[in-house]
N, C-alpha and C positions, 0 to 999 in steps of 0.2 A: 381624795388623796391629801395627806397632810404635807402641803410645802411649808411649815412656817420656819422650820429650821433649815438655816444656809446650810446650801452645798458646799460639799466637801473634797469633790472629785476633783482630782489632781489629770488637768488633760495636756499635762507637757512632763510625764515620767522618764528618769533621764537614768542610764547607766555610768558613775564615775569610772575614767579611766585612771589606774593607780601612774602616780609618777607619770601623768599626760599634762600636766603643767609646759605652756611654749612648746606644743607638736602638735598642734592646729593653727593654723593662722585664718583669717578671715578678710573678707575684701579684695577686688582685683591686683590693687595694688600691692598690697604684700602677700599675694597668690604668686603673681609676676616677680616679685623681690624675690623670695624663693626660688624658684626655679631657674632664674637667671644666676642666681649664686653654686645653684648645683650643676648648670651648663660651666660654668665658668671655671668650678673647680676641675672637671675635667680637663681642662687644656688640651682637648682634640681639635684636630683640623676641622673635624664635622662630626656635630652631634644628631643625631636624629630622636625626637620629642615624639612620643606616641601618644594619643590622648584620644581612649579607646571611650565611646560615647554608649550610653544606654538608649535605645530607642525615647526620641521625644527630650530630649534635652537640646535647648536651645545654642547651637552651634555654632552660630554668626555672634553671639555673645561672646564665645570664647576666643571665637575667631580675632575679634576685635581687642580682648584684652593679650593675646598673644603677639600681634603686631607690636606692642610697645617692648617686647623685648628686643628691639634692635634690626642685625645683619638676619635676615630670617625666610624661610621659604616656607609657604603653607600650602603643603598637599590635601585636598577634601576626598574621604574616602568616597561621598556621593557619585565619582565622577568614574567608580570602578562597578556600581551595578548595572546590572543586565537592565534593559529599558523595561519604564512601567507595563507593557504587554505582555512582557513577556512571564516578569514576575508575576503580573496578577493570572497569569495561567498556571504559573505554580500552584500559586496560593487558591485559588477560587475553588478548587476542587474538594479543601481541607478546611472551608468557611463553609461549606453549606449552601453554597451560590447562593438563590434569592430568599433563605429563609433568614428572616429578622433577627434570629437569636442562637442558631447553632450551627455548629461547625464540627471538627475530630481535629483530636491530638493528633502530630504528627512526628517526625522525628527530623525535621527539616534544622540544617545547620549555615550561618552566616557565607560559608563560601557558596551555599547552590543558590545563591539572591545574586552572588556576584562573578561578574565575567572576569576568568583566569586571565583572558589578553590582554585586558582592560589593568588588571591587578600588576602583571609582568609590566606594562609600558610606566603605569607609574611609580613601579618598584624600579626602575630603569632609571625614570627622571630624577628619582633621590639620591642616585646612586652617580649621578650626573651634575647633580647640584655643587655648584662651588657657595654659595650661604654657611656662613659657620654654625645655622643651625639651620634644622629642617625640623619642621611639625606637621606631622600627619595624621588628620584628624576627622571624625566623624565613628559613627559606625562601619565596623567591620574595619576599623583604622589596623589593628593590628597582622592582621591577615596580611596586609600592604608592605608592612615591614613591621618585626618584632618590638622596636625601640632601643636606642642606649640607656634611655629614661622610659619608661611606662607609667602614663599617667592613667587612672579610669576613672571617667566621669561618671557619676553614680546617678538614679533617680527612681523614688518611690513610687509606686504604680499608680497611688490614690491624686498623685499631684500628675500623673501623663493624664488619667482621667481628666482632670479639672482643664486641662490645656487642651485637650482634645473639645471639651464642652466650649470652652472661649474661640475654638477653631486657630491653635495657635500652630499646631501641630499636623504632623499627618504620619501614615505608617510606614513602617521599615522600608528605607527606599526609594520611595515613591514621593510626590506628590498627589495628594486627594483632597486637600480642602474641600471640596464639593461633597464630597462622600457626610453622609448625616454622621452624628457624632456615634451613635449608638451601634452604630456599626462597623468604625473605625475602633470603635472598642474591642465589638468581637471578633475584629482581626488580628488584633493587638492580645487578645488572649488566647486565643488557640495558635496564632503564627509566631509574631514578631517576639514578645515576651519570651516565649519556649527558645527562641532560636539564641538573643540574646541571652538570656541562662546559660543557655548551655557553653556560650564564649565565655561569661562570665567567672564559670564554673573553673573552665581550666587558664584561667590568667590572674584570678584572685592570690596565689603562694607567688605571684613576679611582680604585683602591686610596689611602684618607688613609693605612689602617692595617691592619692583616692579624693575626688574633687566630688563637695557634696554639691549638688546645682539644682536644689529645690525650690531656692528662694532667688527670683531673677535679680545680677543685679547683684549678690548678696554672696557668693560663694565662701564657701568654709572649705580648706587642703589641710592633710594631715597627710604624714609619711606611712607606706601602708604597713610597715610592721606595726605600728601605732594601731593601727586600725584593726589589726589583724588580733593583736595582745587586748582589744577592746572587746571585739566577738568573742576571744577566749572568756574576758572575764563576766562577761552576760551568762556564761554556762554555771559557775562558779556559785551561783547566787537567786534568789527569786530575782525577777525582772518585769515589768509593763511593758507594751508596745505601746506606742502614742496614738490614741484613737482618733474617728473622725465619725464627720455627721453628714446626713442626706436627710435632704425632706422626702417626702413621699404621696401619693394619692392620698395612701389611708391615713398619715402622717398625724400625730397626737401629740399633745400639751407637756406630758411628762417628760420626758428629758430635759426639756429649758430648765426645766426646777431642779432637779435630781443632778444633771452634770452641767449646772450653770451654762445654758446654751444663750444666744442671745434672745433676750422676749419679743422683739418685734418681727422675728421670724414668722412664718406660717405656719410651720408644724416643725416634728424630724421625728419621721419613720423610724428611719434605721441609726443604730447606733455602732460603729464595729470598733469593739471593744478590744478584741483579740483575733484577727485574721491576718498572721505573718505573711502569707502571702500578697496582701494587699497593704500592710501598716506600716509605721516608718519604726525604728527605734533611735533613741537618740546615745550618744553617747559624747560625756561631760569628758573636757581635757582643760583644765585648770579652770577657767571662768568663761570657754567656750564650748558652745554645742555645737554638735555636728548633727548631718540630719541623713541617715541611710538606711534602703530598703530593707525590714527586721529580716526576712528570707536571706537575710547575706550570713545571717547567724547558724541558719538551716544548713545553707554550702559550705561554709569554713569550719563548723566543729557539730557535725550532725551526730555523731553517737553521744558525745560530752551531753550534747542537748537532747535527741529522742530516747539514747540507749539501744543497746544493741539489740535486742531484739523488733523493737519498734523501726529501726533504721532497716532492718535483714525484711521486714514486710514492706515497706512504702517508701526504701530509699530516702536523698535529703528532700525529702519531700513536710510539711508542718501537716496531719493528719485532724486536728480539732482546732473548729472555731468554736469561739465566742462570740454573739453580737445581739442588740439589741433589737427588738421591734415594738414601739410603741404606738397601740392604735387607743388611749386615754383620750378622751375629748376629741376621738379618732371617727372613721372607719373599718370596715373588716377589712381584713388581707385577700390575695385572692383567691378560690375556693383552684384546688392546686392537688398534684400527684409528685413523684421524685420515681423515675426511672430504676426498675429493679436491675440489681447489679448483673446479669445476662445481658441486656439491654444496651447500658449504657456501656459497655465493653464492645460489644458487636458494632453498634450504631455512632459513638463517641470518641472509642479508643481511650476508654478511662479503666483504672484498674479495679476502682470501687467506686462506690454510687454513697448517695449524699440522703445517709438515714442520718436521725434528725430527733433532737426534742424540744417540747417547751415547754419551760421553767417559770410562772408567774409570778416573777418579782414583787407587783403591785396590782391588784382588779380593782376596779369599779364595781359597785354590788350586782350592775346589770351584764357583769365582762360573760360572756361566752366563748366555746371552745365545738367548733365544728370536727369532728373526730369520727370517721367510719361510714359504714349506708347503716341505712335504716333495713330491719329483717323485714325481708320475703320481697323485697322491690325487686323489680324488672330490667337484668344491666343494661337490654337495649333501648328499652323505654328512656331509662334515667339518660343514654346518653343521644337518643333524637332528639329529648328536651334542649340539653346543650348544644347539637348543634342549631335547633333552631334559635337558640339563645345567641351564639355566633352571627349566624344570620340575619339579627336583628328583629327576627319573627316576634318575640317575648322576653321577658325576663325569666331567667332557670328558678326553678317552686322547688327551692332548697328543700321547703317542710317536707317534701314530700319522697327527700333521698337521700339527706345527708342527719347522721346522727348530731343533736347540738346539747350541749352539756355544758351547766354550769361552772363557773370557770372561779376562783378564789386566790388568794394570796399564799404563796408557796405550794399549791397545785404544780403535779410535774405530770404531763402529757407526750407518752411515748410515742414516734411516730418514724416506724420501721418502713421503706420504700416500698411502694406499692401502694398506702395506704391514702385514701381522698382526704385532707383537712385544711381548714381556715381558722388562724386564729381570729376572731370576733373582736368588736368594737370592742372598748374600756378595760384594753389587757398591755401589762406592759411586760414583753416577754422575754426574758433570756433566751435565747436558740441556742442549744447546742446539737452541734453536728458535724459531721465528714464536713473533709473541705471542699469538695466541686461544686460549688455556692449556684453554679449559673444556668446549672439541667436541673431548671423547675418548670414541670407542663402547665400552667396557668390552663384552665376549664371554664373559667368563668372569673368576671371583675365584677359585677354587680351594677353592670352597662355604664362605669364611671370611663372619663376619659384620663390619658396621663398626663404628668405635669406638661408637657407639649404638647397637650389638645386635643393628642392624637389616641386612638383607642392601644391599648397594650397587646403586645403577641398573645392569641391563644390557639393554647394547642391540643385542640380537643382529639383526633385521631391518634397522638402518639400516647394522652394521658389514658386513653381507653383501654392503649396495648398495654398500661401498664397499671392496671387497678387488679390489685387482690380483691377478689366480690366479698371472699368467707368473712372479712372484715368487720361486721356488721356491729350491731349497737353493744351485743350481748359478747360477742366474741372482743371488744372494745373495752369494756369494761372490766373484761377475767384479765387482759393481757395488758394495756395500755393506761392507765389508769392510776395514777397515786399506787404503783407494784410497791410501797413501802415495805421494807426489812427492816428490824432492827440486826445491828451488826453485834455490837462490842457496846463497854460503858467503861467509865471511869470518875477519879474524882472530878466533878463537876465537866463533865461532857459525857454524849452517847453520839454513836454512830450507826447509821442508817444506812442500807443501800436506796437508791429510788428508780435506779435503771441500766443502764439501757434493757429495750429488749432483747431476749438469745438472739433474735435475728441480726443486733448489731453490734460493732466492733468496741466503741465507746462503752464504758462502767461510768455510774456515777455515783458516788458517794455523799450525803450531809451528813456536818457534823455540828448539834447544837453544843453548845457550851458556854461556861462562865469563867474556866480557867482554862489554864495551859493543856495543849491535846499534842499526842506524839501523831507524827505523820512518818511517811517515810516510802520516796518515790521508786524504791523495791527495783530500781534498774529503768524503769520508765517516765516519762515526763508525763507531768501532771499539770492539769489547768484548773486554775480554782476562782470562785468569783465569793464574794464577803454578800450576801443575800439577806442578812439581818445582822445589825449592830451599825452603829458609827465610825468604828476602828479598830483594825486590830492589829498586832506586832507579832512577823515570820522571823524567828531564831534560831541559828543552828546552837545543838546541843555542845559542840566544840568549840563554838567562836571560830566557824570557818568564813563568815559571812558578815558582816556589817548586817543587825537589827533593820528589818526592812516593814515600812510601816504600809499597810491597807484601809483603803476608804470606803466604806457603802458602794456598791454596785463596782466596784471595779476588776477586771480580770487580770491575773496575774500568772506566771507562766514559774515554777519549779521545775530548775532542768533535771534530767535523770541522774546527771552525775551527783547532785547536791546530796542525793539520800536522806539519809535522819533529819525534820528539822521540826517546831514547832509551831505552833497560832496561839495566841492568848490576847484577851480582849484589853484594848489600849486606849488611854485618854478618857475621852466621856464616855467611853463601853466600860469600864472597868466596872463591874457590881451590876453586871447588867448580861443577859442574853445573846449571843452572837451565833451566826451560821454562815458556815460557809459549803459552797457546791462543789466536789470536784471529781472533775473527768479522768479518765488515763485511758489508752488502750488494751485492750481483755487481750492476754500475750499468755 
């Protein structure tokens, strides 16, 4: 791999909010200054402060910075749920009890975690309070009372992660530090997350103010029209979500080079590039950033962003990731299945299942791409191998069932659910795919253990239920396989289809080029990533948009409303080759 030229990769992309100059403030202190100045312009006998929390935001933090306003009574919504037993009988049923990694959506809502009598006595005691204010706060704070003021505390999922990993945290409700982290997660993603959303969803248009609380210690407030006029303008324009990184078993060398990661790390696996459901988006108000969950973009202006037809199939739901997997001075991924869309509806309560490609950015001459069985094998044979490979009996004799295929720079590897694949050592790969990231049957690890010592979930019974056999090397090859189309041409570009397959919902389009290329997101939101060049500049043909400029490997989100807009190669690309990949959903 050539690192000699610096990175370019911008990992703090920020949306300017127009006229957001002075409607952010930052620090306790004038978090508190605020809010005291808008208790005080009311001149009520009693104010009541609501300051509705997102699961996993530090409480006793706020707690504390609220006492300094004075004459004050703090109500904690904690003291209105239903006891830990009783909640984890709710919940246990929609986790999956004892199994490591899954669980089923549900449609579970903030009031059924908490006791209505419990809710009445301390809506009673606010109502009793003689304090010239009252703050009531935590989750589920507004259920308690609506507020004179509604404050919500916000926080991105990838920072509950990390707090969960430190043991700072626990799940909705409850106390469980004890609970391992990994499974504090996947309670936090099929229960707690859903249930918050959905409060989120209907108290986002009564937002006074939005407290960003990512960084401890460190809080950013803005008033939420402010915030609100911010999501608007993220529709308005290309945008980045602010990425993040993870090491991983198979975890490889490339990304330190390529998105300036730090070198004396171990590895980093994963790179997520573009997963609104997990990323943060930042938005700029005069010389301060604010730091909130990019999904807030999805809830407050979903057609502006998906377009209506993509909104009428999937709801405010973000339908395509982007993310990185680099196994460069790596190992393999794990040899893996993705639940066929019957399946994962019956067994998950998902509405679509997580078909999937991969895009190689950058190989090693030796990179490899595990893809399909091999013809005429034996499905029960191949999978007594695995579980005796489970069992610890052997290691699973890949050679002898899974197709492996040389793998190259800009290779695009289609891989419709149902289908067995590993990406292979010395590949650094683009994934694009549906978003339900977390229904992957792992089959086999290659007997490594994970970063915690410990062997990883596999789930060789459920990946069995779900392997297409007709798959094979040859049917792999007709269907899956570098499917290039040329589309269209012009001065100095052409366009290519490369995927997806009919079996899934994702299109991808490249487009090489040297000059300006017309795009145009035809009512749907498109995801694009710059997969060859240095740089390059998104133009609307109107001047609807501020010039928005792209770096090598970065993914970038065109909302549907934007329509017409262009790419042409910028700065040290100018006279030079560029491509870029991009997604939309087949509508």
């Amino acid at each position: 791999m050539d690192y000699s030229m610096k990175s370019n990769y911008d990992k703090q992309p920020y949306v300017e909010v127009p006229s957001g100059a002075g409607r952010c403030v930052s620090g306790w202190a004038a978090v508190c200054a605020k809010l005291e100045t808008v208790v005080a312009d009311r001149r009520a006998i009693r104010t009541v402060m609501t300051v509705e929390c997102y699961t996993g935001v530090l409480e006793d933090e706020i707690v504390v910075a609220m006492q300094s306003l004075g004459a004050i009574k703090i109500v904690r919504s904690a003291e209105a749920f239903l006891s830990k037993g009783e909640i984890d009988a709710k919940v246990a049923p929609l986790n999956g009890g004892d199994d490591p990694v899954f669980g089923c959506m549900n449609h579970l809502q903030m009031g059924d975690l908490m006791d209505p009598r419990k809710i009445d006595q301390l809506a009673e005691e606010i109502e009793q309070a003689e304090s010239c204010l009252v703050v009531v706060l935590g989750s589920g704070a507004s259920l308690i009372h609506p507020g004179d003021i509604l404050v919500y505390a916000d926080l991105a999922r990838w920072e509950a992660q990390l707090r969960m990993r430190r043991d700072e945290i626990s799940n909705l409700g409850i106390d469980n530090h004890d609970l391992k982290w990994s499974l504090q997660y996947k309670r936090a993603y099929f229960t707690d997350w859903r249930v918050c959303d959905r409060l989120k969803r209907d108290l986002m248009a009564r937002w006074d103010f939005v407290l960003d609380t990512n960084q401890p210690d460190e809080p950013r407030m803005a008033d939420g029209e402010a915030v609100r006029e911010g999501l608007k303008e993220a529709t308005r324009r290309p945008f980045r979500v602010v990425p993040f990184f993870d090491p991983a078993p198979w975890g490889g060398q490339w990304i330190k080079e390529a998105c300036d990661m730090d070198r004396s790390a171990k590895n980093y696996g994963w790179g997520f590039d573009c997963v609104p459901e997990e990323n943060s988006l930042l938005l700029k108000f005069g010389e301060t950033l604010m730091e909130l969950p990019s999904i807030d973009v999805v809830f407050q202006e979903p057609r502006a962003l998906l377009g209506d037809k993509v909104y009428a199939r999937f709801g405010d739901e973000f339908p395509i990731r982007f993310d990185f997997l680099d196994t460069i001075e790596g190992g393999n991924l794990s040899f893996q299945v993705h639940p066929l869309a019957e399946y994962i509806q019956h067994h998950f309560g998902m509405n679509y299942t997580q078909d999937e490609s991969y895009y190689y950015l950058d190989a090693a001459e030796d990179a490899t791409m595990y893809l399909g069985t091999k013809a005429g094998i034996d499905p029960e044979a191949m999978m007594e191998d695995l579980r005796s490979a489970q069992r610890g009996e052997k290691h699973f004799d890949d050679s002898a069932y899974v197709n492996c295929l040389p793998a190259k720079k800009h290779d695009h590897f289609l891989i419709p659910a149902g289908t067995v694949h590993c990406g292979g050592g010395g590949g650094m790969v683009l994934e694009i795919s549906a978003t339900p990231y977390i229904f992957t049957f792992k089959m086999w690890d290659w007997g490594r253990l994970g970063l915690d010592g410990l062997p990883r979930p596999i789930n060789v019974e459920r990946g069995g239920e779900n392997i297409v056999w007709e798959r094979d090397e040859q049917w792999v090859k007709e269907n899956l396989v570098n499917q290039v189309e040329p589309l269209d041409s012009g001065e100095g570009w052409r366009e290519e289809r490369t995927g997806l397959h009919e079996l899934e919902f994702i299109e991808t389009r490249r487009h090489w080029f040297t000059d300006t290329v017309p795009h145009d997101t035809q009512g749907g939101v498109n995801v694009l990533n710059l997969v060859e060049g240095r740089e390059v500049i998104v133009e609307s043909p109107t001047d609807a948009f501020e010039p928005f400029v792209v770096h090598y490997a970065e993914t970038f989100i065109v909302p549907a409303a934007v329509g017409a807009y262009t790419i042409r190669p910028h700065g040290e690309s100018v006279g030079e080759e560029c491509a870029t990949l991009k997604a939309y959903v087949r509508t």
